[in-house]
Each structure stands twice: as structure tokens, then as C-alpha cells.
C-alpha positions in Angstrom: 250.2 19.2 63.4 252.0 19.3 66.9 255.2 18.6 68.1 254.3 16.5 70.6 254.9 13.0 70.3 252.0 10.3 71.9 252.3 7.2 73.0 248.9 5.8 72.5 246.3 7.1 69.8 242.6 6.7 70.3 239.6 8.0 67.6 236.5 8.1 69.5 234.9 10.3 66.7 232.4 7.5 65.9 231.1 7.5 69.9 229.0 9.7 71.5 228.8 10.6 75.6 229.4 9.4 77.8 231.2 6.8 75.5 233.6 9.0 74.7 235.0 9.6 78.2 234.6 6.0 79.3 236.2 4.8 76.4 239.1 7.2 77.1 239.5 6.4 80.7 239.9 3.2 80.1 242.2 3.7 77.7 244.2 5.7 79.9 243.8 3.0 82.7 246.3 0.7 81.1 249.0 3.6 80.6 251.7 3.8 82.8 251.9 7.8 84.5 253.7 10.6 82.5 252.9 8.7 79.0 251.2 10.8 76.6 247.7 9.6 74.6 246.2 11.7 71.0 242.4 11.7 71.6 240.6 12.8 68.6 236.9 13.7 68.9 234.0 15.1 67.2 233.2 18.9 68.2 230.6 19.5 70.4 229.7 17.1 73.8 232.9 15.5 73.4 235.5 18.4 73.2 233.4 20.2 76.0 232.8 16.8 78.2 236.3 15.0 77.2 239.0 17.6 78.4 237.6 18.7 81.7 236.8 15.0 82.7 240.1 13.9 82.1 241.6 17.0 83.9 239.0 16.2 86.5 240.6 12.5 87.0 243.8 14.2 87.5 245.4 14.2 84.1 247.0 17.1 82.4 246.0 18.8 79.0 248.6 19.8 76.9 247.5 20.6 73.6 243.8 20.8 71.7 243.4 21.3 68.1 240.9 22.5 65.8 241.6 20.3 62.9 239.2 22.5 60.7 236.7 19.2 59.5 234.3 18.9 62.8 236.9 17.2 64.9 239.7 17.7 68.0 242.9 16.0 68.8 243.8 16.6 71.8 247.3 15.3 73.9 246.7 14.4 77.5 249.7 13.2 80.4 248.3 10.8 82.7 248.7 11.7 86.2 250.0 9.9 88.9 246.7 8.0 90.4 
């Protein structure tokens, strides 16, 4: 697992894009800046599409993992916006 510990946890694994950013965007919408969100997706579009969205809003990635059964968790910091 990881050692970092999120704030908010959101499964998107039963969305598909461009659900899967919009959902998390607005998830991220009602954080406050420097709190830390647990994204798990399905491999493929999302873990391509998800990440460099995100970083692309002006969020930071720290951590993605393989968890081995078809899916990603990843831990995001929302920026300051």
C-alpha cells in the first residue's frame, strides 16, 4: 500500500471517459488546496487520461500504483486554483 495518508477517496473504476476526469474534478472542486484525494481507476483511458488532466488543472501527482488486478490508485494534492 502507500504511506501516504488521503483525505478524500474516490473509485471511478465503474466510469468510463471522460466520466472519469469529470467525476474527479469535481470531486477535487469541493477540497480545500494541499488536501490529498486516493483515485482508483481501471487501466487503460483512465490511468493515461486521469493523471495528466489532473496535472494539467494544476494539481500535483504523488504516487500511482499498479494494484496487479486491472486497476490504479493514484494520490493527487490539489493546487492552489
Amino acid at each position: 500500500m502507500s504511506d501516504i495518508k488521503a483525505d478524500v477517496f474516490l473509485d471511478i473504476t465503474n466510469l468510463v471517459c471522460p466520466m472519469t476526469f469529470v467525476k474527479a474534478k469535481a470531486t477535487m472542486e469541493d477540497m480545500e488546496a494541499g488536501q490529498i484525494i486516493e483515485i482508483r481507476m481501471n487501466e487503460g483511458e483512465p490511468i493515461q487520461n486521469v493523471p495528466r488532466s489532473l496535472k494539467e488543472e494544476g494539481h500535483e501527482i504523488l504516487k500511482v500504483i499498479n494494484n496487479n488486478d486491472g486497476t490504479y490508485t493514484i494520490f493527487v494534492k490539489k493546487g492552489v486554483q
